[in-house]
N, C-alpha and C positions, 0 to 999 in steps of 0.2 A: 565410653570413656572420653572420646574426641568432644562428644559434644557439651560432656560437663566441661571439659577445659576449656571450651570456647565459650560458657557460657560465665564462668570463673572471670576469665580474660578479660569480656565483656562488661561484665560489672564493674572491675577493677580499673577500667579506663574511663569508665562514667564518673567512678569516686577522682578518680584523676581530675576529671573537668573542675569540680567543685571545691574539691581539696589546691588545685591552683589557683581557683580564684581567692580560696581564704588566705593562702600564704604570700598571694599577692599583693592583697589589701593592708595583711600588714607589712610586710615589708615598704608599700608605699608610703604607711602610717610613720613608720621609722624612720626613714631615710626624708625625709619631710625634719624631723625633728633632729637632726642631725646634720654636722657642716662637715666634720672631719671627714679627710678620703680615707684613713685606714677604717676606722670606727663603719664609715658605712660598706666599705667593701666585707669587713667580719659578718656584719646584718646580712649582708647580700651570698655570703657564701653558707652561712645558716640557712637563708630560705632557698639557696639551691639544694642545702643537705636534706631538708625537709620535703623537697617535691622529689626526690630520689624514692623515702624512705616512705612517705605516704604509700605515695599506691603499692610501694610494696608488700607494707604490712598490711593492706587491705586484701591486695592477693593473696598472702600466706592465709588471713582469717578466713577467705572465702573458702579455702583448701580444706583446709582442716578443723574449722568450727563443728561442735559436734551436732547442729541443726541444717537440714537442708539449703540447697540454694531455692530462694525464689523460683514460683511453680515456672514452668515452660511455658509459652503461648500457646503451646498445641495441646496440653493437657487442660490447660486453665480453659481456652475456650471451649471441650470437650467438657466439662468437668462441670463449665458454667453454664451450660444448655436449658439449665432449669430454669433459668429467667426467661426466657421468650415464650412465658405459659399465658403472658397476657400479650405477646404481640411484638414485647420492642426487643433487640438485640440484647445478647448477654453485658454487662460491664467491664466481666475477664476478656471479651475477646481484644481490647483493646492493649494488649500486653506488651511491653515495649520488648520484652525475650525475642519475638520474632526476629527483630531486627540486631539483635546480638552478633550472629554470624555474616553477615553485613557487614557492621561495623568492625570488628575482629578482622576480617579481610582485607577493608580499607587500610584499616591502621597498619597491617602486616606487609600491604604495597606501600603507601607509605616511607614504613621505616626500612624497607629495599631501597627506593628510591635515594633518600636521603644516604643510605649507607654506600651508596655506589657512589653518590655526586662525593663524599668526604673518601672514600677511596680513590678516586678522581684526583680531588685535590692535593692527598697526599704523594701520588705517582707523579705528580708534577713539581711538589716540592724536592723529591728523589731526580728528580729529572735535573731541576734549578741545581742540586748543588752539584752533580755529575757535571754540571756545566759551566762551573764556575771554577775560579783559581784560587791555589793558596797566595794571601797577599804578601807583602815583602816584610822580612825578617825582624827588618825594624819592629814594623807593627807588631809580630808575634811578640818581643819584648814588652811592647808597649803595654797589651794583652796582657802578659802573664804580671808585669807590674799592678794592672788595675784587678785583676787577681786576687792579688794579695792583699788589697787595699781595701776589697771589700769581704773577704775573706770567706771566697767563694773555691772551693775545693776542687769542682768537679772541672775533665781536661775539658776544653772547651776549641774545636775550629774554628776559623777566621777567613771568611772565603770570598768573593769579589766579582761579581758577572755583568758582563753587559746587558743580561736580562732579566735580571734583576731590578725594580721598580724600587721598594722602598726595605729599609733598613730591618731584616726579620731574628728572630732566634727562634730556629728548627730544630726537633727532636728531643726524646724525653731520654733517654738510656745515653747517647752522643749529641749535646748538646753541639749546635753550629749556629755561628752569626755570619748571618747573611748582610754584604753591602753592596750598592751599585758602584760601579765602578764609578762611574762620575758623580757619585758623593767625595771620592777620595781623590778628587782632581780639582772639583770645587770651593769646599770647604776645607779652612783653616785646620790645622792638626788640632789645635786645641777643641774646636765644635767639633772633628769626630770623635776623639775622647768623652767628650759628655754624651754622645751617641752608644759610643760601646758601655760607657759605666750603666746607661740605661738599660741595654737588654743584660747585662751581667746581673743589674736586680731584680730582673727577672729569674734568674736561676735563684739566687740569694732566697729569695721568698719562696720558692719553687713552685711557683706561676706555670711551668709547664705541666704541673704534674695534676694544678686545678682546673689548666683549662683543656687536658684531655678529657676527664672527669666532666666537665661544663659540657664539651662538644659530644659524649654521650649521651647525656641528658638531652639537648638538642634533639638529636638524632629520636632519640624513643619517643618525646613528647612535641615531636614537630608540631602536631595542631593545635598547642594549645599556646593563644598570644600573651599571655601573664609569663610563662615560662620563658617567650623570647627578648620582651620586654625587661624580666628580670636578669637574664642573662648578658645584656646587651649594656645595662649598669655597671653589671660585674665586671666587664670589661672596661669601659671607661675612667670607675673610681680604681681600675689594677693600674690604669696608665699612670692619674691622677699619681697613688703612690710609689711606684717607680720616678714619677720625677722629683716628689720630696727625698726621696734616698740618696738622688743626683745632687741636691742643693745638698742635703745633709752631711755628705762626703767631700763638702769644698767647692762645690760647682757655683760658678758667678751666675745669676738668677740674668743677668739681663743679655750676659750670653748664651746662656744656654735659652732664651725666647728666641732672641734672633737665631737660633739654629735650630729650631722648630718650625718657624717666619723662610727660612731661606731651601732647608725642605720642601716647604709649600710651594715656595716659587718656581723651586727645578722639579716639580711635579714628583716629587719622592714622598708624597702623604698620600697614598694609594695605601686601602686599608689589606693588610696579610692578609691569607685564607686561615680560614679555622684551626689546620691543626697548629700555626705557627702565631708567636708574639713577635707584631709590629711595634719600632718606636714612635709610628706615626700615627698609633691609635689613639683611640674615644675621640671627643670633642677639642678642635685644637687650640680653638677660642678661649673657651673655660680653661685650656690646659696654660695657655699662657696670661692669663687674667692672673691665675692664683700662683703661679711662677713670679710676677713683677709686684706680686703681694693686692691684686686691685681685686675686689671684691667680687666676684659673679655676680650676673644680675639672676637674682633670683626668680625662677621658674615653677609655675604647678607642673605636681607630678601625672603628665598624664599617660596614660597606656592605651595603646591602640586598640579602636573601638572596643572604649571602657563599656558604653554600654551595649551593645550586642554580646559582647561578654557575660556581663551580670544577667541578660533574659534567658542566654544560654543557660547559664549556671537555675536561675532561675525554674526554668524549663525543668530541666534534669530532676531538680529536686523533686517537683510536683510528679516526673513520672515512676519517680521509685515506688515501688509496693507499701501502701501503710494501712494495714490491718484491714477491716473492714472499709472502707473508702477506696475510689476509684476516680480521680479527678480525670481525665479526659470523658468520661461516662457524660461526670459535670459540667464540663465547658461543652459536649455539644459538639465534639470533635467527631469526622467520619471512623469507620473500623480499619483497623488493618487488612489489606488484603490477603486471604487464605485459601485461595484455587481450590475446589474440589472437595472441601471438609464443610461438611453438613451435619451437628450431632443432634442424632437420635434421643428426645426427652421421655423418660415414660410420663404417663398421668400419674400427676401430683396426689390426686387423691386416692391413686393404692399407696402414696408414702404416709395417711396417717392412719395414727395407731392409738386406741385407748385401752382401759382393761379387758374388755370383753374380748379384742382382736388379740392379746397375747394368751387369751386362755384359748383360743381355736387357734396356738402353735403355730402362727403365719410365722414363714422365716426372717432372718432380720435381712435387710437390706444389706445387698454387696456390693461392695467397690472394688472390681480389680486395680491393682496398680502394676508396674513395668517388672518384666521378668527379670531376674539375676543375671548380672553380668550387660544388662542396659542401663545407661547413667539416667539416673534420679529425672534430671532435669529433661530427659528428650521425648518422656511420656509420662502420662498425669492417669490417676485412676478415677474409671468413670461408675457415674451411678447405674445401678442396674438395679431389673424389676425384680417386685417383692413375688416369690415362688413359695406358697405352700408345700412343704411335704409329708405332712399329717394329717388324719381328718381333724375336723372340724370339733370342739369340747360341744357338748351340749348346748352351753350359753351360747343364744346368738349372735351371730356378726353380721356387722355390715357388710357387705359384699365389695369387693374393691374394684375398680375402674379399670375398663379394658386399656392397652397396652396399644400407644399409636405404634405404628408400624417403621420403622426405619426408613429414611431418606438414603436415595443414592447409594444404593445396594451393590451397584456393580464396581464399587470401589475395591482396591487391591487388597488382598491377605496382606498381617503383619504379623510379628511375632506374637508367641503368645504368653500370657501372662504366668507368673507361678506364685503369684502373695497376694492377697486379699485382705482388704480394711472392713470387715464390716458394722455397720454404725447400727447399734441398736434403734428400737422406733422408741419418739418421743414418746415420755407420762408425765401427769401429771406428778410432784411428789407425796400429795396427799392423797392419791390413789393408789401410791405404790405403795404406802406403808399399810393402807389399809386391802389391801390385796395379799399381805403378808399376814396377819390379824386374825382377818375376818374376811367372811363371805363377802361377793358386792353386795352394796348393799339395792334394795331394789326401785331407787329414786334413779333416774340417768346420772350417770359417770358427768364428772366436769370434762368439759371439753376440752380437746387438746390443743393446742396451737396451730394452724393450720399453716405448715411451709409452702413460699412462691416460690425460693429456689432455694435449693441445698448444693453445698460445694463440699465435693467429697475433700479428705483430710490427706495432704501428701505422707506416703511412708518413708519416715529417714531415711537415707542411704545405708548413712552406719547401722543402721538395727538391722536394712533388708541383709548387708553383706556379712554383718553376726549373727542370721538368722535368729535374732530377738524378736519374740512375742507375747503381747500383754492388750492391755486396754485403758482406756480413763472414761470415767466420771464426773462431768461436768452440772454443775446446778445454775442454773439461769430463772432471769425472765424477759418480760417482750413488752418493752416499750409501745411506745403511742405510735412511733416511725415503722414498728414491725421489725425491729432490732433486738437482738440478745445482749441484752444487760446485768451488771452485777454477777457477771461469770466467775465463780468458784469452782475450783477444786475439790471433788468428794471422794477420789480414789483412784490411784494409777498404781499397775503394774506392768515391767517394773517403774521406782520410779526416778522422776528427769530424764525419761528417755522421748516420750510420745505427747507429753505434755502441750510444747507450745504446738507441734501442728495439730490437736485435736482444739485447739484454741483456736488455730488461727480460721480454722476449717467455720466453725461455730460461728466463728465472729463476720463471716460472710453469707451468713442463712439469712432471709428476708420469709418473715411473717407473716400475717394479716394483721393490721394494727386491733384490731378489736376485741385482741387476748392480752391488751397492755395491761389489764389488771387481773388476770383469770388466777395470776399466784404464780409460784414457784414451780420450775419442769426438772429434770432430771434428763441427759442424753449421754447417752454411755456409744461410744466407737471403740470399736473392737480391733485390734492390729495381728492378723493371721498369715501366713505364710502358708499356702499348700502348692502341692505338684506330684509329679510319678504319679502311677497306672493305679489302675483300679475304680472307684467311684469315680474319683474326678472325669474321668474319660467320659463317662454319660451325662456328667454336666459341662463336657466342653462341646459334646454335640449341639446341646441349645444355645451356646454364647455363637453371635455374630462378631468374626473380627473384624473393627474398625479402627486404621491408623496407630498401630500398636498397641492396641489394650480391645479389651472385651468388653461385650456390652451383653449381658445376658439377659435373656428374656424367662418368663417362666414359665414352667413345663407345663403343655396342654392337660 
């Protein structure tokens, strides 16, 4: 259960990376086309609601889709053993799964990290105002007249420290304005007035309540530079319109610059911490350009290291799972390392099957897959060899291929399996209908497709844990690459249940290219659930258990 959630987690912070990149791009597309500071701070608190809601809803779909997660790295390279029959490593084993609980880790110090420094800072804003004074009486009036002027409701403090740096508005539930004390020794009553009318529209728009909401978001997606980039906007177009509400209410534009300008000089534009709204935020240049009405000099939008971003983003994409394909296989990339795990391949050639070998009753090939009550994702079911256990029908058979022997035997017991996939053996379909008909006929059988590697089929989760079982019926054929092509559907039960994973299972089988035109096959996978006593027990004596699933061998 732990490890599908970490494995859930893990995906859902991969779609994270690439999902910020796209709401990044556009958000920089927009705010590009766009001059107004409210207009663009709406854009900019959309594509914060949007990097909230992304990954979330991608984590809810990863939960609850009624299809598996993407196979494990430990099943998939277990699973994909059957390509090293000509020498080179499997493609599965390059799985980015492995490093899921890694990254899952990372992220989860991380956002520790991050959560202590923002608890930090708020024990220190608790501290600032413990430490500060109510200011004089006067003011309070002053206060509650601008109050009413902006038609701001909630009671609001007014508090004065000497250690206090720059002009803040602290708290979401008990809003307080913070000022230094030597801003109210310096400056004219009238410039701190357009000081306070400034943090009061911050409550007005209730700017506290989006940029707790903001410094969450922070916090969960510290690594990703689109999300601080966009956040860090959002912030300077909230200043931008906090100061149009200033002018908007009366305020003389060229006084309220020079008390921006005289902030600066007494070093009171020291930017607030996170949980609080400074009046000394964003940009103070652009904030007094567009205060004296003078135009900003216009800037490309750029985002810190835009492109090690996009190769990121890039990256990711190319490592997600897509059907048959393996792009690191393709680029020539090394394998993941996997200490200790060496899978066992039977000979490929007792995996084929024509008519003659289904009338001598050979059994069909079995896939264990991961016991009840182990997540889907943290064991993959492996091929095991083909075991007669009937004589032989009169019609001869070929005789099938001994059985290489298991690698690194002295590896630990793991749990044992209790469901089995098993995949019938390819035929032809022209032989299968006429195996139903009529005799063989006494010319040789069309040859069958001869597989270099078969990737057994994951068993849903939801079917293993409703103990649902059925099968499907796949019709193909085999390209010039030795690929299964023009895959149709000829029978499931039941069905939309087992569907895409006997597809996706299919769709990673490599052939000989030399049956690209031999005609149409049939491959039926079988979806079985067994366990408890009795037979099974004599055929768990022949399975060898390796790394949580079973690899059976067949009976002498």
């Amino acid at each position: 259960m732990i490890d599908g959630v970490v494995q859930t987690v893990g995906w859902a912070l991969i779609d994270a990376a690439w999902q910020g990149i796209l709401v990044g791009a556009l958000y920089a597309s927009a705010r590009l086309a766009v001059s107004d500071a409210r207009l663009r701070l709406a854009i900019g608190h959309l594509a914060l609601l949007a990097l909230a809601l992304l990954p979330l809803a991608s984590l809810l779909w990863r939960l609850y889709a009624p299809q598996p997660l993407p196979e494990a790295a430990l099943g998939a390279m277990l699973a994909g053993g059957a390509a090293a029959v000509d020498g080179a490593p499997s493609a599965a084993a390059w799985s980015i799964d492995v490093w899921l609980p890694w990254l899952v880790g990372a992220w989860a110090v991380g956002v520790a990290v991050h959560s202590l420094r923002l608890f930090g800072q708020w024990r220190g804003l608790r501290r600032l105002c413990a430490q500060s004074s109510v200011v004089d009486p006067d003011w309070l009036d002053t206060l509650a007249r601008l109050r009413n002027r902006l038609g701001v409701k909630a009671r609001v403090r007014l508090l004065h420290g000497v250690q206090v740096t720059t002009p803040m508005l602290v708290g979401v539930l008990r809003p307080t304005i913070l000022l230094p004390s030597s801003l109210l020794l310096q400056l004219p009553r009238a410039q701190v007035e357009l000081i306070l009318i400034h943090e009061l529209a911050h409550l007005r728009r209730l700017d506290t309540w989006f940029n707790l909401l903001q410094t969450c978001l922070d916090t969960l997606l510290f690594f990703h530079p689109a999300v601080h980039w966009i956040s860090r906007k959002v912030r300077e177009d909230r200043e931008l319109c906090c100061d149009q509400l200033v002018l908007a209410r009366g305020g003389d534009p060229m006084l309220y610059a020079r008390t921006l300008l005289a902030m600066a000089e007494a070093h009171h534009h020291a930017h607030a911490p996170a949980p609080a709204l400074g009046a000394a935020g964003g940009l103070l240049l652009e904030r007094v350009q567009r205060i004296v009405d003078v135009p900003p000099a216009r800037q490309g939008t750029q985002m810190p290291a835009l492109g090690t971003v996009l190769a990121l983003a890039a990256l990711l994409w190319l490592l997600k799972p897509a059907g048959d394909e393996n792009v690191l296989h393709d680029l020539g990339l090394p394998p993941l390392a996997a200490s200790g795990i060496v899978a066992a391949v039977p000979s490929l050639a007792g995996l084929q099957f024509s008519v003659a070998d289904m009338a001598a009753a050979v059994e069909p090939l079995v896939l264990r897959a991961p016991p009840r009550g182990v997540d889907a994702g943290s064991a993959q079911p492996l091929p095991a060899a083909v075991a007669p256990d009937a004589a032989p029908a009169p019609i001869a058979t070929p005789p099938l291929a001994p059985m290489p022997a298991l690698l690194q035997p002295e590896l630990a017991p793991a749990a044992l399996s209790d469901s089995t996939v098993p995949v019938a053996p390819v035929q032809p379909v022209a032989a299968r209908d006429a195996a139903v008909d009529a005799p063989p006929p006494a010319a040789a059988a069309p040859r069958e497709p001869r597989a270099l590697q078969q990737v057994a089929p994951e068993y849903p989760s939801n079917a293993r844990l409703a103990a649902v079982e059925g099968f499907v019926v796949l019709r193909y054929r085999v390209d010039g690459t030795g690929r299964a092509r023009d895959v149709r559907l000829i029978d499931a039960e039941p069905s939309g249940v087992f569907e895409k994973a006997a597809r996706r299972a299919l769709a990673q089988w490599r052939f000989e290219p030399e049956f690209g035109a031999a005609g149409d096959y049939l491959q039926q996978f079988d979806f079985r659930l067994e366990g408890g006593d009795g037979p099974g027990d004599a055929e768990a004596e022949r399975c060898s258990i390796r790394i949580g699933s079973r690899l059976c061998r067949p009976t002498p």
